[in-house]
The first five atom37 places (N, CA, C, CB, O) and aatype in JSON, in Angstrom:
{
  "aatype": [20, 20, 20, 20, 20, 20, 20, 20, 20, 20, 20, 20, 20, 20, 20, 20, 20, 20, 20, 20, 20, 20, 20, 20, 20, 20, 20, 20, 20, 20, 20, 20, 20, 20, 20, 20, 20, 20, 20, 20, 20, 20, 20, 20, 20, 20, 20, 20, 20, 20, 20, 20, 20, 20, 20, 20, 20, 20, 20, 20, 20, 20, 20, 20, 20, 20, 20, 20, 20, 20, 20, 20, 20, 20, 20, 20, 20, 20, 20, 20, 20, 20, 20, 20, 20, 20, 20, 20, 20, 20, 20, 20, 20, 20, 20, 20, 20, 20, 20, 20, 20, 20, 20, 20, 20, 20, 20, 20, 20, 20, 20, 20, 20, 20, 20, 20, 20, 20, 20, 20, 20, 20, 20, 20, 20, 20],
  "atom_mask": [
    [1, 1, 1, 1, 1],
    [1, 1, 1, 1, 1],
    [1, 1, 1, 1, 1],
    [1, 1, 1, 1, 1],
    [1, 1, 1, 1, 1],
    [1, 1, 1, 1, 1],
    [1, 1, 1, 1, 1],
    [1, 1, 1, 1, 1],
    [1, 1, 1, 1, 1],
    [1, 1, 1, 1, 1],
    [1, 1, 1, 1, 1],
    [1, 1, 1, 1, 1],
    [1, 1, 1, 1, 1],
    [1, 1, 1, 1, 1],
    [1, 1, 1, 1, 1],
    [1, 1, 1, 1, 1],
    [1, 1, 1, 1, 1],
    [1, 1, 1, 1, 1],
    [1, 1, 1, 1, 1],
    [1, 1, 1, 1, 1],
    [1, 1, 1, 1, 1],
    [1, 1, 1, 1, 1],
    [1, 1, 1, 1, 1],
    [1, 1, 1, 1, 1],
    [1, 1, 1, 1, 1],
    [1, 1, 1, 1, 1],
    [1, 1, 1, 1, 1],
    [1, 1, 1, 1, 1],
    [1, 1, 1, 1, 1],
    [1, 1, 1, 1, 1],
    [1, 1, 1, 1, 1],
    [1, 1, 1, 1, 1],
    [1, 1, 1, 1, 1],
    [1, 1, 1, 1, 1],
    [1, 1, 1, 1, 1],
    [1, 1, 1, 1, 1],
    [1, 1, 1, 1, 1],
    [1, 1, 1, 1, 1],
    [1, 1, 1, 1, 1],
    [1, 1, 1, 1, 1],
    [1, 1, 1, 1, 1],
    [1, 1, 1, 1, 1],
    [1, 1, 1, 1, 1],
    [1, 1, 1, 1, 1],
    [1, 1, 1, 1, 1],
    [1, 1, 1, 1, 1],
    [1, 1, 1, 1, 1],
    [1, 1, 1, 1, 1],
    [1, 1, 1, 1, 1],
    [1, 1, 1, 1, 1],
    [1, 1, 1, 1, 1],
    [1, 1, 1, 1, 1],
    [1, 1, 1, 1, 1],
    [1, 1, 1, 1, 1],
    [1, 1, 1, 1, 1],
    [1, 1, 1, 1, 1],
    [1, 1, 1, 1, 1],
    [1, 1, 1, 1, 1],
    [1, 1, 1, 1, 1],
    [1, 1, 1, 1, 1],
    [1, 1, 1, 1, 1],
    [1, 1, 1, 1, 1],
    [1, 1, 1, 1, 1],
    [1, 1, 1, 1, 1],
    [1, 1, 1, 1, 1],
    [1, 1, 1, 1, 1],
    [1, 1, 1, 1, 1],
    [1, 1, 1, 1, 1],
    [1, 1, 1, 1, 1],
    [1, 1, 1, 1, 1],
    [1, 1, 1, 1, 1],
    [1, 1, 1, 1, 1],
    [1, 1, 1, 1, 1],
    [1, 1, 1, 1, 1],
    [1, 1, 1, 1, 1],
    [1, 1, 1, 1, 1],
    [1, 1, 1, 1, 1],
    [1, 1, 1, 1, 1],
    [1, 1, 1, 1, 1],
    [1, 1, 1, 1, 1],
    [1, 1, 1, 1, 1],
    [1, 1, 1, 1, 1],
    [1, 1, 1, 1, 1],
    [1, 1, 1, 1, 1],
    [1, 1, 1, 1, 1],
    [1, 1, 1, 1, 1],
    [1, 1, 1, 1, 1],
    [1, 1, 1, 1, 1],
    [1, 1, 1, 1, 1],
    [1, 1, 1, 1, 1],
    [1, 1, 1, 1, 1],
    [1, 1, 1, 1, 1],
    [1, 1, 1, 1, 1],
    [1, 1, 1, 1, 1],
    [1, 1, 1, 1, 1],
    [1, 1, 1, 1, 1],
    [1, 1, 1, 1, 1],
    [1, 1, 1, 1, 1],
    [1, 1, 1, 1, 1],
    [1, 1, 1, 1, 1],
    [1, 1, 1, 1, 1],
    [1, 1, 1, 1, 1],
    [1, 1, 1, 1, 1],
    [1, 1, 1, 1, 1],
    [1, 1, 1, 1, 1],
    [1, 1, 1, 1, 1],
    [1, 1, 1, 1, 1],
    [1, 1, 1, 1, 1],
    [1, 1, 1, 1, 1],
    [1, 1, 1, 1, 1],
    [1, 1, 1, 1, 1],
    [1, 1, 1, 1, 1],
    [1, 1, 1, 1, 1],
    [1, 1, 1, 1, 1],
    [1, 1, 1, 1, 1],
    [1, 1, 1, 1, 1],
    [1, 1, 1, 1, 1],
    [1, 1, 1, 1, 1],
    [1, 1, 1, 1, 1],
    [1, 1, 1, 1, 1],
    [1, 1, 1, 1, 1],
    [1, 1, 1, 1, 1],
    [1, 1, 1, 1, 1],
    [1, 1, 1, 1, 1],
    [1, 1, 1, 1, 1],
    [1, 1, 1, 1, 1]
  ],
  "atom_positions": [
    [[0.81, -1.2, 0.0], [0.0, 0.0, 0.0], [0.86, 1.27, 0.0], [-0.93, -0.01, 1.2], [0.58, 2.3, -0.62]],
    [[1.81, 1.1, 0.67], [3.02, 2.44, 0.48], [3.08, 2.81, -0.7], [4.56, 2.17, 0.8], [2.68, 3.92, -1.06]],
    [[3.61, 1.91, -1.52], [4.17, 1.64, -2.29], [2.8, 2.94, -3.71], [4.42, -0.28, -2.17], [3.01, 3.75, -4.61]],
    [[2.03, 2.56, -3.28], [0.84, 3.31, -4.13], [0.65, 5.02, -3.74], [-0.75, 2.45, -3.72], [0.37, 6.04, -4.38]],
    [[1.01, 4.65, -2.13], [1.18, 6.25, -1.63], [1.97, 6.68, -2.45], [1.74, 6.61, -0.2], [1.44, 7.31, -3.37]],
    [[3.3, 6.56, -2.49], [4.89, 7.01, -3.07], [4.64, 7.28, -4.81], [6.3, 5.42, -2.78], [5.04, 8.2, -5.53]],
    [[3.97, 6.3, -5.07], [3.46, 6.76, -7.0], [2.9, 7.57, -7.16], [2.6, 5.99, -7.92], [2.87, 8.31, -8.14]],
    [[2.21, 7.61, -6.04], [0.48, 8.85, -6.59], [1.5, 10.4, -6.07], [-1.93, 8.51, -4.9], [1.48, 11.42, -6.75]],
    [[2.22, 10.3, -4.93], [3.42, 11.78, -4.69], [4.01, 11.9, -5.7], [4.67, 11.77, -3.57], [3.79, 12.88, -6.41]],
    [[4.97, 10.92, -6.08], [5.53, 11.04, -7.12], [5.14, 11.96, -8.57], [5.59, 9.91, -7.26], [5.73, 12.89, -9.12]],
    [[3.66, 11.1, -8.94], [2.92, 11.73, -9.82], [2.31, 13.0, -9.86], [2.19, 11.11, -9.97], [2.49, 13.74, -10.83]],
    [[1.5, 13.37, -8.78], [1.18, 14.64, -8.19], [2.4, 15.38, -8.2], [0.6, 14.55, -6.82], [2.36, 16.5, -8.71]],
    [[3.72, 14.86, -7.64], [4.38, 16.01, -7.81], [5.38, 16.18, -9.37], [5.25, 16.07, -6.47], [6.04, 17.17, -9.71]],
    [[5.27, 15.27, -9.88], [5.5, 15.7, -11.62], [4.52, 16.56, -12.27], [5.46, 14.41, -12.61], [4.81, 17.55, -12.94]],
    [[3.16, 16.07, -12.01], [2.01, 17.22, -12.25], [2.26, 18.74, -12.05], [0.89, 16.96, -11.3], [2.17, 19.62, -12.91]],
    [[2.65, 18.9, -10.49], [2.87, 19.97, -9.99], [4.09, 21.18, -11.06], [3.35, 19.42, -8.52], [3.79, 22.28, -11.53]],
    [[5.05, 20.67, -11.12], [6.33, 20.8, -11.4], [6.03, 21.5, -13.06], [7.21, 19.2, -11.21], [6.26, 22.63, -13.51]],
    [[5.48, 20.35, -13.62], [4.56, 20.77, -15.2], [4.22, 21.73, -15.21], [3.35, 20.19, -15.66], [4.78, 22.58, -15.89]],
    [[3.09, 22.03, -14.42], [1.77, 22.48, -14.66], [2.38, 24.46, -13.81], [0.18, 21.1, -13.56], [1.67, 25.46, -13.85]],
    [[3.69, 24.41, -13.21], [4.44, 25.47, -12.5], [5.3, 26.11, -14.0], [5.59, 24.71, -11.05], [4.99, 27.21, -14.44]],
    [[6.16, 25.43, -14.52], [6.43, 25.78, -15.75], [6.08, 26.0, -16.74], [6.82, 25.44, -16.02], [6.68, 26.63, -17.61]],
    [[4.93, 25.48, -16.81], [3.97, 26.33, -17.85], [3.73, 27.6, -17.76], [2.74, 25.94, -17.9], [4.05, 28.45, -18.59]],
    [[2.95, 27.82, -16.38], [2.59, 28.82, -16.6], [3.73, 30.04, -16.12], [1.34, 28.78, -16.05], [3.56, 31.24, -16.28]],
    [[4.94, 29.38, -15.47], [6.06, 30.49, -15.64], [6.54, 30.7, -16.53], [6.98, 30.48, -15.08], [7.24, 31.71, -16.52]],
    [[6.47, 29.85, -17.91], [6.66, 30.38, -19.43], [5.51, 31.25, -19.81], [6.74, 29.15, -20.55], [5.62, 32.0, -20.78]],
    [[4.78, 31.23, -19.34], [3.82, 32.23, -20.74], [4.42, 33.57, -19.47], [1.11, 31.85, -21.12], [4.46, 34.63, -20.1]],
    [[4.73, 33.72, -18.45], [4.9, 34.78, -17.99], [6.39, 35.65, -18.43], [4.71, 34.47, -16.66], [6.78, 36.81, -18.23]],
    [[6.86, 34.72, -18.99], [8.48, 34.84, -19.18], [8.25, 35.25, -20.24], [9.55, 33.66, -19.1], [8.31, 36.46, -20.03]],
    [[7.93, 35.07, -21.73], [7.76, 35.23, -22.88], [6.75, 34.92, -23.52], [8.48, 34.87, -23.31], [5.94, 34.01, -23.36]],
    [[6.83, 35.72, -24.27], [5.15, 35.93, -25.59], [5.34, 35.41, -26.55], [4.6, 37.43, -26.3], [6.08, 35.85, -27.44]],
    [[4.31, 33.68, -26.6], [4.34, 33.4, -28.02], [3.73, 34.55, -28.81], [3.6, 32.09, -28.32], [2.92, 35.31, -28.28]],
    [[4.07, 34.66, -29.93], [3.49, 35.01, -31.29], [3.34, 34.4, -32.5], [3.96, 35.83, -31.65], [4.31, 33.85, -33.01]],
    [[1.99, 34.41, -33.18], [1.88, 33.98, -34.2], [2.59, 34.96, -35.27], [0.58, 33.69, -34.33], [3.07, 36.1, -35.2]],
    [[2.43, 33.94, -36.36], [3.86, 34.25, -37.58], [2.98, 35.59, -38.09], [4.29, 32.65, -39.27], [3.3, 35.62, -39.28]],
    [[2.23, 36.49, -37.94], [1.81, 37.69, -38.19], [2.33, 38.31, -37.4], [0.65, 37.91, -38.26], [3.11, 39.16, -37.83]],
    [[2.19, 38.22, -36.13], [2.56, 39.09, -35.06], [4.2, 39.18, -34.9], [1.86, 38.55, -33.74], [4.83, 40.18, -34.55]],
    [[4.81, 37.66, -35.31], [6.22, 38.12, -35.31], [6.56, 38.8, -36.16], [7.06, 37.32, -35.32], [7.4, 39.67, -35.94]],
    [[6.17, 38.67, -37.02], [6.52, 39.31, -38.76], [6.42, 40.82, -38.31], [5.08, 38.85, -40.33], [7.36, 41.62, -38.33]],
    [[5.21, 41.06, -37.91], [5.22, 43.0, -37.42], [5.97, 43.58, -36.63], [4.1, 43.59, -36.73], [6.07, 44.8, -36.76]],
    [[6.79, 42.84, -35.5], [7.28, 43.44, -35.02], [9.17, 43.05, -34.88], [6.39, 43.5, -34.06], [9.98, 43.73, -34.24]],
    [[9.46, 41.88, -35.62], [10.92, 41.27, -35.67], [11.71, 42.35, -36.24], [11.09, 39.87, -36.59], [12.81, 42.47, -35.7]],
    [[11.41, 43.32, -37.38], [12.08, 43.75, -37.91], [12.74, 45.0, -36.85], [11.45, 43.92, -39.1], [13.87, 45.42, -37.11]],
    [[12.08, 45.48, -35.84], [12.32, 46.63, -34.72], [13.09, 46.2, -33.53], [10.95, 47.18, -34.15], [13.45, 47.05, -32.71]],
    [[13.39, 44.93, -33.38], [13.76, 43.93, -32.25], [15.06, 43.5, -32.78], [12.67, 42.63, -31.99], [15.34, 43.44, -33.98]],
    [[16.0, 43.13, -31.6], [17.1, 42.02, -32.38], [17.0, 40.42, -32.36], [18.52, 42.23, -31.76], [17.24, 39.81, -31.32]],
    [[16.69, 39.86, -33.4], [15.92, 38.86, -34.24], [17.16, 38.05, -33.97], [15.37, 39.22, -35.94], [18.28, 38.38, -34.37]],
    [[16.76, 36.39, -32.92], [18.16, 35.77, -32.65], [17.31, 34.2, -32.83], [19.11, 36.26, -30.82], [16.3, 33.78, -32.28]],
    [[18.34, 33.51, -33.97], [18.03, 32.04, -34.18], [19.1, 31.26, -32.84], [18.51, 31.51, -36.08], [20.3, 31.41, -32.58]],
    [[18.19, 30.54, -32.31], [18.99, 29.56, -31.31], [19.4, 28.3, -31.59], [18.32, 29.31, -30.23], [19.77, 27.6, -30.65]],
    [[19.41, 27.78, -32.89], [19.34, 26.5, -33.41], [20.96, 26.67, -33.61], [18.22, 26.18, -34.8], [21.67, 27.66, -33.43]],
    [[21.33, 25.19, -34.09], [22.45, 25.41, -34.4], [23.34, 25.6, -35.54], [22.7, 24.84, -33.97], [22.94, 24.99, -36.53]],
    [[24.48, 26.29, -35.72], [24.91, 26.47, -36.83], [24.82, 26.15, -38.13], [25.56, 26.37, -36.69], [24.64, 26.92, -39.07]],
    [[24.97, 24.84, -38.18], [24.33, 24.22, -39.15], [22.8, 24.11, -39.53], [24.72, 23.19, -38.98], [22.43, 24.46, -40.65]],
    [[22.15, 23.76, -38.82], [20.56, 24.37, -38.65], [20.48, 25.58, -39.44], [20.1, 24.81, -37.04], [20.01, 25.58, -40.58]],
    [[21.03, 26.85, -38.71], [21.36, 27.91, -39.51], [21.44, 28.23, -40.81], [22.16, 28.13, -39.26], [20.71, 29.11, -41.26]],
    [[22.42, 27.52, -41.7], [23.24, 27.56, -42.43], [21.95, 27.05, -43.89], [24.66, 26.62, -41.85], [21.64, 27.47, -45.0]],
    [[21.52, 25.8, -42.88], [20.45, 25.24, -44.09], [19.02, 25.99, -44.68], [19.9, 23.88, -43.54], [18.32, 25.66, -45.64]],
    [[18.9, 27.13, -43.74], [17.91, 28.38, -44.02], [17.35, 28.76, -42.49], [16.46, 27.92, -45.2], [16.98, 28.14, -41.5]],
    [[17.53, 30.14, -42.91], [16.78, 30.93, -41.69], [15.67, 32.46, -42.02], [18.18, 31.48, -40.67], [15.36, 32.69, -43.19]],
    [[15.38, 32.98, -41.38], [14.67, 33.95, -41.09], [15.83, 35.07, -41.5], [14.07, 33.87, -39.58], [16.87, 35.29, -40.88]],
    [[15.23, 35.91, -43.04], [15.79, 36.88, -43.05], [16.4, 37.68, -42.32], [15.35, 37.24, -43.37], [15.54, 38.02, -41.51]],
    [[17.83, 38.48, -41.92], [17.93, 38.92, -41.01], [18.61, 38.48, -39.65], [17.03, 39.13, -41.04], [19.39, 39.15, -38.98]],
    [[18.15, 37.23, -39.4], [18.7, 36.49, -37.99], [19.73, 36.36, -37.82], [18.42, 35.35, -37.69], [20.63, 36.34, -38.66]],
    [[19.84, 36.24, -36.46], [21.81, 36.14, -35.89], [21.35, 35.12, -34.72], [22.91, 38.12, -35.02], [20.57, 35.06, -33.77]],
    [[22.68, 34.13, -35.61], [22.52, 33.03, -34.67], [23.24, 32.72, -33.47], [22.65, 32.08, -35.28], [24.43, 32.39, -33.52]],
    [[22.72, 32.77, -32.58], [23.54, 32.36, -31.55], [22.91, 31.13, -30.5], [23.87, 33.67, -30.8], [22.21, 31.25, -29.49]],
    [[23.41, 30.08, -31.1], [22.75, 28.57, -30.78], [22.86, 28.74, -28.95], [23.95, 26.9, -31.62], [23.65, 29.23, -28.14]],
    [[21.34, 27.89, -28.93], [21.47, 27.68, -27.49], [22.93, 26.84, -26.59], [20.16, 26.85, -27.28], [23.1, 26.83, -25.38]],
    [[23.61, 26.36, -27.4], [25.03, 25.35, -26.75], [25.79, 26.81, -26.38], [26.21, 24.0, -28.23], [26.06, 26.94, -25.19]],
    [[26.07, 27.67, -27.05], [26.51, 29.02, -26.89], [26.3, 29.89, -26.31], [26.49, 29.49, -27.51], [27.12, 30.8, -26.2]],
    [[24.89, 29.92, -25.62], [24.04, 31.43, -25.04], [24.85, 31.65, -23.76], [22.07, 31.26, -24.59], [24.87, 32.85, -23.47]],
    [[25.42, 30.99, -23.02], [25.68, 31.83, -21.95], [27.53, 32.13, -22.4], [25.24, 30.92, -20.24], [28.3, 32.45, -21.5]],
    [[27.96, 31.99, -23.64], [29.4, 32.61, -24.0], [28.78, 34.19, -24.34], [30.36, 31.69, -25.58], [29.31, 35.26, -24.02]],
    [[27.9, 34.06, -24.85], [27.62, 35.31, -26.08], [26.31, 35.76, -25.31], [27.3, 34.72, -28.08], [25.66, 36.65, -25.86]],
    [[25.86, 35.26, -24.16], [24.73, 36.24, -23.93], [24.58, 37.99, -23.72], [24.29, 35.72, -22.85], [23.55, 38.67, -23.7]],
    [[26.22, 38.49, -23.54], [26.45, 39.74, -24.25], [26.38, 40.56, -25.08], [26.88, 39.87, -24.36], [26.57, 41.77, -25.07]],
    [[25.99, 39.58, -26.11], [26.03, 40.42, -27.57], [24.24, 40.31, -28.1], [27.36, 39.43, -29.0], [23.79, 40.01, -29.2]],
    [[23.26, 40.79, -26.36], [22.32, 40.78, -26.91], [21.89, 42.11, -26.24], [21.59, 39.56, -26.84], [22.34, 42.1, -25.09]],
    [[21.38, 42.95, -26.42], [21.09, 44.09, -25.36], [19.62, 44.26, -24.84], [21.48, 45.46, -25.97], [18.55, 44.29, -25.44]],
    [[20.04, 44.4, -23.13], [18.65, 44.08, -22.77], [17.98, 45.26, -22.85], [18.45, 43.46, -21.43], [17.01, 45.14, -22.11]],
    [[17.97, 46.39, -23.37], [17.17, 47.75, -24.01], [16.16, 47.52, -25.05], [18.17, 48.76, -24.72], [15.08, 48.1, -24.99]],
    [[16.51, 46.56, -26.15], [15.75, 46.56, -26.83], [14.78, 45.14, -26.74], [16.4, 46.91, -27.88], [14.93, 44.31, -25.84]],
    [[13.9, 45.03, -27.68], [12.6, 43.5, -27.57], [13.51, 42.43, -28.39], [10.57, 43.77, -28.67], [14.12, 42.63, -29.43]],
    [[13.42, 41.29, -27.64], [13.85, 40.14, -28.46], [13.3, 39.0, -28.74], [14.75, 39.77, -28.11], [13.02, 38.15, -27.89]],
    [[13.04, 38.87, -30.32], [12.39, 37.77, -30.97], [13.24, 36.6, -30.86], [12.08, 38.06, -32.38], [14.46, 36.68, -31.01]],
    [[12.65, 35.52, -30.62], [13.89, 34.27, -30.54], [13.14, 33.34, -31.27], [14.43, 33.56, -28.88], [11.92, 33.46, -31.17]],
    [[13.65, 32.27, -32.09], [13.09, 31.18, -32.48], [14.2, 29.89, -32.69], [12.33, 31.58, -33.72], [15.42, 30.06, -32.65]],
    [[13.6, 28.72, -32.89], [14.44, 27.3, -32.82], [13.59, 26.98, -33.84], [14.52, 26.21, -31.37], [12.8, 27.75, -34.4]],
    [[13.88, 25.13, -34.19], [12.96, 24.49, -34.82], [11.25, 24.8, -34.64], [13.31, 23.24, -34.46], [10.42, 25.35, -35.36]],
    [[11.21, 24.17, -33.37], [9.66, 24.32, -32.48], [9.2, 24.66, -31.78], [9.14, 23.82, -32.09], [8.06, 24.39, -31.4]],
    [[10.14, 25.55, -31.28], [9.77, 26.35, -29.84], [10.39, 25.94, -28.45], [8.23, 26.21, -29.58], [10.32, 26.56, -27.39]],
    [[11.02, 24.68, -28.7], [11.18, 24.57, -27.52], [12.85, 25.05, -26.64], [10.75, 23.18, -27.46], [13.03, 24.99, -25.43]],
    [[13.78, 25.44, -27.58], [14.98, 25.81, -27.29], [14.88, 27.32, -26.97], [15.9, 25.45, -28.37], [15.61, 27.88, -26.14]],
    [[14.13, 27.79, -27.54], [13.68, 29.37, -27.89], [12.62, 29.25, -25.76], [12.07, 29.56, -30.25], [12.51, 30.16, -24.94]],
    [[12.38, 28.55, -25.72], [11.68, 28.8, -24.83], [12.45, 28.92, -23.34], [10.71, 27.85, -24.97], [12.18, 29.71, -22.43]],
    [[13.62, 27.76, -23.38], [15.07, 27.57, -22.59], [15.75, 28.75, -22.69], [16.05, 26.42, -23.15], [16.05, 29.3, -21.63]],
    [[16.11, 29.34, -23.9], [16.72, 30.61, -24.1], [16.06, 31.94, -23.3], [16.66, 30.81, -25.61], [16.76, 32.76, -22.71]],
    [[14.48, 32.01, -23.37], [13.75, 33.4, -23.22], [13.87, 32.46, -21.24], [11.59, 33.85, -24.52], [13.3, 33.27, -20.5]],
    [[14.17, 31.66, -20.67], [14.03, 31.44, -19.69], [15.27, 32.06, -18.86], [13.74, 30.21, -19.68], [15.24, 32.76, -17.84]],
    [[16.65, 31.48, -19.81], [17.87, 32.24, -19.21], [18.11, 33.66, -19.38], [19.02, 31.7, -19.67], [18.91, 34.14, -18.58]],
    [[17.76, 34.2, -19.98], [17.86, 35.72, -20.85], [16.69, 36.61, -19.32], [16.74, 35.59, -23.25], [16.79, 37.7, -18.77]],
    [[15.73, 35.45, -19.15], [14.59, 36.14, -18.27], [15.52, 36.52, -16.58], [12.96, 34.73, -18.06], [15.43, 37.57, -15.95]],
    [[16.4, 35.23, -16.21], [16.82, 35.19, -15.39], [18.38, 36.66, -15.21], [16.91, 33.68, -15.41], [18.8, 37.14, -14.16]],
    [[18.76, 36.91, -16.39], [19.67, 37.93, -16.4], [19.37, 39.37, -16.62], [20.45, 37.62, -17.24], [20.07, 40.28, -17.06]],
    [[17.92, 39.33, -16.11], [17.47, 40.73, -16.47], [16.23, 41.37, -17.99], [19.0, 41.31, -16.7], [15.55, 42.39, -18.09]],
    [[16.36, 40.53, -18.65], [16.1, 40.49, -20.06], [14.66, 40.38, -19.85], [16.83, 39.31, -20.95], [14.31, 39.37, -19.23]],
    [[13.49, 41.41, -20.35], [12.27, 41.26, -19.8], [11.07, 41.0, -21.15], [12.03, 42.66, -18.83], [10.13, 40.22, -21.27]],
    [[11.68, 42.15, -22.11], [10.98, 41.88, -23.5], [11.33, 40.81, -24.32], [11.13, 42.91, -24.33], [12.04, 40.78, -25.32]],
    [[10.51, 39.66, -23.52], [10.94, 38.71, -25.04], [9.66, 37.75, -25.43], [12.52, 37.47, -24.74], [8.77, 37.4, -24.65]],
    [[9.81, 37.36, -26.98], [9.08, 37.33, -28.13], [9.64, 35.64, -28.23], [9.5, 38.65, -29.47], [10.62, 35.45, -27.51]],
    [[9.17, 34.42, -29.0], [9.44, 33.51, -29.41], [7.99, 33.0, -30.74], [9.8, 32.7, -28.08], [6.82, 33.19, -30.4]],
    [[8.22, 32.59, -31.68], [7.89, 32.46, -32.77], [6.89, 31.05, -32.58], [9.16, 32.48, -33.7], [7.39, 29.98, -32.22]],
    [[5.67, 31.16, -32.81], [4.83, 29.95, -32.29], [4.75, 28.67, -33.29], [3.32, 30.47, -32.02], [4.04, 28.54, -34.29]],
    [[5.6, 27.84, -32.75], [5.88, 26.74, -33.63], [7.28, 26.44, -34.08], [5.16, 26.92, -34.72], [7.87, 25.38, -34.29]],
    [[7.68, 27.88, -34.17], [9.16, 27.8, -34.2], [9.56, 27.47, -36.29], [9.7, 26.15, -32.81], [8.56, 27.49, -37.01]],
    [[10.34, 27.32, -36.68], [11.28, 27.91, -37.76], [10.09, 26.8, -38.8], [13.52, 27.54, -37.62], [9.42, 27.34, -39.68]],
    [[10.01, 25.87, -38.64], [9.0, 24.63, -39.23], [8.09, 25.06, -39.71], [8.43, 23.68, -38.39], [7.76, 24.84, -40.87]],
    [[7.41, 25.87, -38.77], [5.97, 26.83, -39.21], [6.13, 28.3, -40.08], [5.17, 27.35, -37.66], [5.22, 28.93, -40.63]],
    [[7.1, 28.52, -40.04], [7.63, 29.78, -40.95], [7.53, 29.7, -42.22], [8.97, 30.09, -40.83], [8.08, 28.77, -42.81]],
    [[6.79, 30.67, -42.89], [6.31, 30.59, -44.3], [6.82, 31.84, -44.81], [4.7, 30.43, -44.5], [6.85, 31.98, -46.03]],
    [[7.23, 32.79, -44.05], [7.93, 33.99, -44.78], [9.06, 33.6, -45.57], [8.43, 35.03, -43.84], [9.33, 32.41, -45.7]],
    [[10.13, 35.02, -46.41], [11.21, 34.88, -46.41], [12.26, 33.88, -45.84], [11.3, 35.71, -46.18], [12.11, 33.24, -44.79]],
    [[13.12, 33.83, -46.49], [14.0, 32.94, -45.93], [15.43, 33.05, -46.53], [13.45, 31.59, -46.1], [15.54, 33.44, -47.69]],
    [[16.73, 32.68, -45.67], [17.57, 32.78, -46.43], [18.77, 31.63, -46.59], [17.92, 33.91, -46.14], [18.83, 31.24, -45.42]],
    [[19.61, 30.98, -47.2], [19.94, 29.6, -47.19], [21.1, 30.17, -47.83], [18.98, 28.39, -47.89], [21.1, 31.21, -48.48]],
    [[22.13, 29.4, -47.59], [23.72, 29.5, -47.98], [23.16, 28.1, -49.1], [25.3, 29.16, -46.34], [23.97, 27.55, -49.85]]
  ]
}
């Protein structure tokens, strides 16, 4: 019977833990749909978190990549004055990123809903 106690804590507290990060992401950063990023990326500094290669194979007009394996070498070369759009494949690196960026002060930030997959604009490819 313990043994059922200890699963159901267990579970409840994975629930908990979830259901805490969720909603400290939507507080941390603003999805936007690919209209809403589109209106306002171009006024913001526009940062791909994927990786180089990722990069390389096409991105978002404009973007500067600075892969999440990298963000805390180069989290300097982002300034927390202005709004920052971030995107990955799907959202979910972009979401890790607007989490550390949140923790260093960094308050305006933007991530792309769906992430680079769902992107139908422009694009640019080496």
């Amino acid at each position: 019977m313990s043994q059922w106690y200890f699963f159901i804590i267990v579970v409840v507290a994975i629930l908990a833990y979830t259901l805490y990060n969720y909603f400290a992401q939507k507080r941390i950063v603003k999805t936007l749909t690919e209209e809403e990023f589109k209106a306002g990326y171009r006024k913001a500094q526009l940062i791909d978190v994927r990786e180089v290669n990722e990069f390389e194979n096409g991105h978002i007009l404009g973007a500067r990549n600075i892969p999440l394996s990298q963000m805390k070498m180069r989290m300097k070369e982002i300034r927390p004055d202005k709004p920052v759009y971030l995107y990955c494949q799907s959202g979910m690196r972009s979401a890790r990123v607007a989490q550390m960026l949140y923790r260093k002060g960094y308050k305006d930030l933007y991530q792309l809903q769906g992430g680079f997959k769902k992107w139908t604009g422009r694009i640019k490819a080496k």
